[in-house]
N, C-alpha and C positions, 0 to 999 in steps of 0.2 A: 504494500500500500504506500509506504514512504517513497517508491521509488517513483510511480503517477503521480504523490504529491509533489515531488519532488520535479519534475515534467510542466507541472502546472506551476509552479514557483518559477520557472525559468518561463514562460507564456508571460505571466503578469509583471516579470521586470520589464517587460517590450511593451506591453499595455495597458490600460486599465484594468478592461473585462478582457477574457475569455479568449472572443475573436476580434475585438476591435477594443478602440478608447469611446463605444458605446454599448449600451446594455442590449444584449439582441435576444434570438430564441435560444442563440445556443450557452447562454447564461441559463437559462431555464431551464435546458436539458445537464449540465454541470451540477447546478443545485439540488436539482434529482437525487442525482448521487450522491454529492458532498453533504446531504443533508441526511443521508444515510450510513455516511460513512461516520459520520460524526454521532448518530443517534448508537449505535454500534458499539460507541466507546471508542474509536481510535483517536486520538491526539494530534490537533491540526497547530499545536502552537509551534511549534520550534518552525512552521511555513509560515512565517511573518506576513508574506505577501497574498497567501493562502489565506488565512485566514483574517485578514485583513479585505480582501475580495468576498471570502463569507457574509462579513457582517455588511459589508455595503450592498449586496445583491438581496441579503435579508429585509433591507431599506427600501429598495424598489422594486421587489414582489409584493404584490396589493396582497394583502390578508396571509403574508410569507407564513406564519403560525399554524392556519389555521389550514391553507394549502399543502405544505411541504413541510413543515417541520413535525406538526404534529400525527402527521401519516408514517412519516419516518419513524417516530418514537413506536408507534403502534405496532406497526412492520416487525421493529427489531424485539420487541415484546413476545409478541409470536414465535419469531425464530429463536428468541431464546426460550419461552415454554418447548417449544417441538424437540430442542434440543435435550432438554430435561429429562424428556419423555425417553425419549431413544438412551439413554443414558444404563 
């Protein structure tokens, strides 16, 4: 995972967002994930630039919470019951 973080940290020293120095779709589909990867438990701090584009895209998703984060948390809730299970 640090190593995609790590891909995207080098993306955002060139840019703002993602694919441009504007907020587009494919900010959207990024968020997707990093708002899963983050509900997961994995650790976006040591990507400054990472997680510094987290919180700004969190900004300009209308209802980001209610959309994408808290789908993410629910998501990862599941997979870790399923996991329990199977245990």
């Amino acid at each position: 995972m640090d190593t995609a973080l790590g891909f995207m940290e080098g993306y955002l020293a060139k840019t703002r967002y993602i694919a441009s120095d504007n907020f587009t779709i494919a900010d959207c589909s990024v968020m997707a994930t990093l708002s899963s990867v983050v509900a997961f438990g994995h650790s976006i701090d040591k990507f400054q630039l990472v997680k510094a584009y987290f919180e700004r895209c969190k900004n300009e998703i209308k209802d980001y919470h209610e959309t994408c984060g808290e789908g993410a948390g629910v998501f990862a809730a599941y997979v870790f019951g399923a996991l329990r299970v199977l245990e």
